[in-house]
N, C-alpha and C positions, 0 to 999 in steps of 0.2 A: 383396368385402364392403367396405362405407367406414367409413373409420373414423371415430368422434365426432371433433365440432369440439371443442377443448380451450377452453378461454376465458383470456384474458390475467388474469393475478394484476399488480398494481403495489404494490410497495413503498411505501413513502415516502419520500422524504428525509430526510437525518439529518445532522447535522454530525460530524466528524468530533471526537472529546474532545483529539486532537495537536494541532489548526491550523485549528480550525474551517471548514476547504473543506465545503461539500455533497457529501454523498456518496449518489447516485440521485436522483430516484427512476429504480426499475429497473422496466423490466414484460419479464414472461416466461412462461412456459408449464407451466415444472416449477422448482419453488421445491424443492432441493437441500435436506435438512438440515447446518447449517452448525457443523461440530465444529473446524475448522480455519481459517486463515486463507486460503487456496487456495479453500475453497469458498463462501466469504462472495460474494454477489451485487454488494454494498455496498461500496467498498476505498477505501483511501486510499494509494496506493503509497508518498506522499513517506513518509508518518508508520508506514507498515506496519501499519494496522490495520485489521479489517474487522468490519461490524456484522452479525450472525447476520441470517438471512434470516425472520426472525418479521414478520409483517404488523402487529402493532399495537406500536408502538414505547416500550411500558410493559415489552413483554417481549424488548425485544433487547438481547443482551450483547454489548460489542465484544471481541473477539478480536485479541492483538499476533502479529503474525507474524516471522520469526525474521528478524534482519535480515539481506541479504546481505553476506559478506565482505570488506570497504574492502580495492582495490588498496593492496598498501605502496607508503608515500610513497615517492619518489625522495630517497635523501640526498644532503645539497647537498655542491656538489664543495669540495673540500676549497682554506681561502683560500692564494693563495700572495706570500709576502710581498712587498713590492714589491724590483722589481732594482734597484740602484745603480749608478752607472757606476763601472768600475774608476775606481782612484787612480790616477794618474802616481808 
């Protein structure tokens, strides 16, 4: 048996509210309800935020996502004073 042809859903574009990049438009086939920022279609990686996947863009709420964990800095090596040449 065949299965129905799905028809393509397209979001729209949206700016992102961190950094104004364009975020989509997305098109896709199964539009995910978006409770999370993982499930967001829409993302912004630099800024971590993603725009719920609602088609008409009066009813999308952006979503922060947690940001991941900054490698600890390297601490700087410790100064060491200058040498002097011995005295006579």
């Amino acid at each position: 048996m065949k299965r129905p042809h799905l028809p393509m859903v397209e979001l729209p574009h949206l700016r992102c509210p961190g950094c104004g990049k364009h975020l989509g438009p997305v098109k896709a086939r199964n539009i995910p309800l978006a409770e999370k920022f993982e499930d967001c279609l829409r993302r912004c990686e630099r800024c971590r935020i993603g725009a719920t996947n609602a088609k008409n863009p009066a009813k999308v709420r952006f979503i922060q996502g947690v940001k991941p964990p900054e490698a600890p800095k390297p601490e700087p090596a410790p100064e060491t004073p200058p040498q002097t040449p011995p005295q006579p």
